[in-house]
N, C-alpha and C positions, 0 to 999 in steps of 0.2 A: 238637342237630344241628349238626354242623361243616360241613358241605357248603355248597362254595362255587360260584358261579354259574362255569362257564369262558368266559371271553370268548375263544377262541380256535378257536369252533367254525369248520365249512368252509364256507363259502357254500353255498348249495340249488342244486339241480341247477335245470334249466329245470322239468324236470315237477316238483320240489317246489314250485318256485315259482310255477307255474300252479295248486299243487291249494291253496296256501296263498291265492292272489287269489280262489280261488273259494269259500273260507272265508270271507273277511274279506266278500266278497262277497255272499253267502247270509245275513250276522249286518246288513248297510246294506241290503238288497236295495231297501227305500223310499228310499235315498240316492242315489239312481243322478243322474247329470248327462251331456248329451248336447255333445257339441260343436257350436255355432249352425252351420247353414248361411246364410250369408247375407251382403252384399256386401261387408261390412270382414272376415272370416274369409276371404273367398275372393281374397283382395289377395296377389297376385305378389312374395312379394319380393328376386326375382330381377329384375324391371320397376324401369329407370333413374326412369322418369316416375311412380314409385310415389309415394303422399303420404309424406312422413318421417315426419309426426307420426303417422298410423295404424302406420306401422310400429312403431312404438316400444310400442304399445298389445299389453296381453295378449289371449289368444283367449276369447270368453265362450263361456259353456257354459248350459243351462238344466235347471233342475230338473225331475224328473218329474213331481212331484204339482202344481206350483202352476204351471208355465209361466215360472216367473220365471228372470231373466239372473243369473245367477251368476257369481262368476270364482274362479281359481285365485288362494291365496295366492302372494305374493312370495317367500315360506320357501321355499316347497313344491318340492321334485326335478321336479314335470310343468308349475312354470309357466313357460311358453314366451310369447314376444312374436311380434308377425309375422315382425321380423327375423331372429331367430334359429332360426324354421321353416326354413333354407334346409339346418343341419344336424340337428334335430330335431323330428319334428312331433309336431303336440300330440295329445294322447290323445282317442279318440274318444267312449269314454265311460269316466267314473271311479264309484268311491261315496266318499262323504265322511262324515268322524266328524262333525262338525259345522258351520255357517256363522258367521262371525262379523261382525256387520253393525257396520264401520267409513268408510272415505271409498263403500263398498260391500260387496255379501255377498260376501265371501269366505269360496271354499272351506277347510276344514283336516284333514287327518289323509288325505289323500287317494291311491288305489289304482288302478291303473290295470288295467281289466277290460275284457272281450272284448264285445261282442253278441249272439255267442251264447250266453255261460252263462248270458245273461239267460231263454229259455223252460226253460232245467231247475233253475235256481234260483226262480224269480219263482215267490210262490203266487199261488191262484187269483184273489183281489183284483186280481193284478196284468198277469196273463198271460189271453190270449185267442188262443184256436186261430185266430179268425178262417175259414178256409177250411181245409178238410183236401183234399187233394190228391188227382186221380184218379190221377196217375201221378209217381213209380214210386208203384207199387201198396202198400195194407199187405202187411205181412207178419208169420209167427209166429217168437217170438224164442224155440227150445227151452229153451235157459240159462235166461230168466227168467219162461219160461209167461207170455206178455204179446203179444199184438196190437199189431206199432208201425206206426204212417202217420207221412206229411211232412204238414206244414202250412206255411202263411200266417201264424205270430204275431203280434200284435204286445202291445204292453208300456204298461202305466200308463193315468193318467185322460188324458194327452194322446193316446194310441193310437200311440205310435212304431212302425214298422214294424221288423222281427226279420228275419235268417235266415233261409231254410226250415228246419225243423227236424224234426227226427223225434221224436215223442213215443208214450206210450201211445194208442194210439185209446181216446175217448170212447165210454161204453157206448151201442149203439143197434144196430136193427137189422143195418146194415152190417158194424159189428163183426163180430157173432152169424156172417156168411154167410161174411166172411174166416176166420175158427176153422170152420168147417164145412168150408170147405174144405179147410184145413190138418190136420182129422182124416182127412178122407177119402185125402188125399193123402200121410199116413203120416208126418207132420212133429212132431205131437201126440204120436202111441203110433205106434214106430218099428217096432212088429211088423206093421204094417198096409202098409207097403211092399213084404210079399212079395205080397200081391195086387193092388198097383197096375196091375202088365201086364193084370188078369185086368177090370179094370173096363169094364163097359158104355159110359161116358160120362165125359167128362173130368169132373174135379172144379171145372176153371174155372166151368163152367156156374153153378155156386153163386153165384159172383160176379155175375151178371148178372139183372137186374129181370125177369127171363121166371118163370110161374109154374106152371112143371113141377110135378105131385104130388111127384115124385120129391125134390124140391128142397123143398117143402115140409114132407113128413112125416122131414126129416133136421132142420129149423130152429126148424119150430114148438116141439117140445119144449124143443131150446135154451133158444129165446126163453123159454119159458115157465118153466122153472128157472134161465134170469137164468146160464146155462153161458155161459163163454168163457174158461175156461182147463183146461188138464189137472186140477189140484185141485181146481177142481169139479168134474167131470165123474168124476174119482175116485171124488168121496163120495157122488155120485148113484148111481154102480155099487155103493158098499159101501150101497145101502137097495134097489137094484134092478140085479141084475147082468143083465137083458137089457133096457134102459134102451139104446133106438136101433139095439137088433139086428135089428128089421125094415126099420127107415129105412137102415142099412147094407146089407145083402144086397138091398136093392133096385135097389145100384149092381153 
């Protein structure tokens, strides 16, 4: 094989080069380092009366899993000193290929990523819903048959706080009454839209802790064949094609 490597490729666009951080990102995701808040990080150095020697000092960062102060290598394109924050400032959070513990940990190999790729890359070790949001409200996503709500994340054994973030909703009751909703109101099976005008009662209702029969005999079955997406609800109809057709015409 003659093929030879072309070093003359183009530079990546922005969005290549966001899906490629979010690569390198997802492969470190336990390497994550946070930028310190706190009094020598937050030193002015624009401020005549600043101390020179803090200036002169790079920005520490801290590890996710251990809490410990890390710093950017020397090599490294994001290490940044106080001084030289006044034309670029240091990255808020990075992941790193490795630490290498010399006059201290320094960081290496290091990428500079966002906070929020952090709740759709982070697995479940890592990432915590935290709080799911009452408002805005879930909603059903027809593209991906999938129930998404905002949340509260946050990240790792230190518990950083995240974003709001919009993720899949957690299966649970709640779920189960947003997707009932979302059938009834024709967003699920779009043929059910021509009798939306014709409905007794808003479909909102579903959404709300009151314990209408009517609300009831649409959910319980749900709940109880564990439905909340169009594909199941499919296969439930190909073993029972009148599978919720009383709970329906009840609206």
């Amino acid at each position: 094989n003659n093929k030879q490597f072309d070093g003359k490729l183009e530079l990546p666009s922005k969005k290549q080069e966001a899906l490629i951080q979010q690569m390198i990102a997802a492969g470190l995701i336990d390497h994550v380092a946070q930028l310190q808040i706190d009094k020598e990080n937050q030193i002015d150095p624009n401020d005549p009366n600043a101390n020179k020697r803090q200036l002169i000092k790079p920005y520490n960062y801290t590890n996710c899993l251990t809490g410990e102060t890390i710093y950017v290598h020397p090599t490294s394109s994001l290490w940044v000193t106080r001084s030289r924050s006044r034309i670029r400032k240091p990255a808020e959070f990075v992941v790193y290929h490795e630490i290498v513990e010399t006059s201290r940990p320094f960081m290496k190999g290091l990428t500079m990523i966002r906070s929020g790729w952090l709740s759709r890359l982070a697995n479940e070790s890592l990432f915590s819903t935290n709080k799911i949001l009452e408002m805005p409200q879930p909603r059903y996503n027809a593209n991906e048959d999938v129930i998404f709500c905002f949340c509260e994340p946050t990240f790792g054994p230190l518990i950083w706080s995240l974003p709001i973030a919009e993720i899949e909703m957690p299966k649970s009751r709640e779920k189960t009454r947003f997707f009932a909703k979302s059938l009834v109101d024709g967003e699920v099976m779009p043929v059910l839209k021509l009798y939306k005008n014709y409905l007794n009662a808003k479909a909102s209702l579903i959404t709300k802790n009151w314990t209408l029969p009517k609300v009831n005999e649409l959910l319980l079955p749900l709940i109880s064949f564990n439905i909340n997406s169009k594909k199941d609800l499919l296969l439930q109809w190909e073993k029972n094609s009148n599978f919720l057709l009383n709970a329906y015409l009840s609206w």
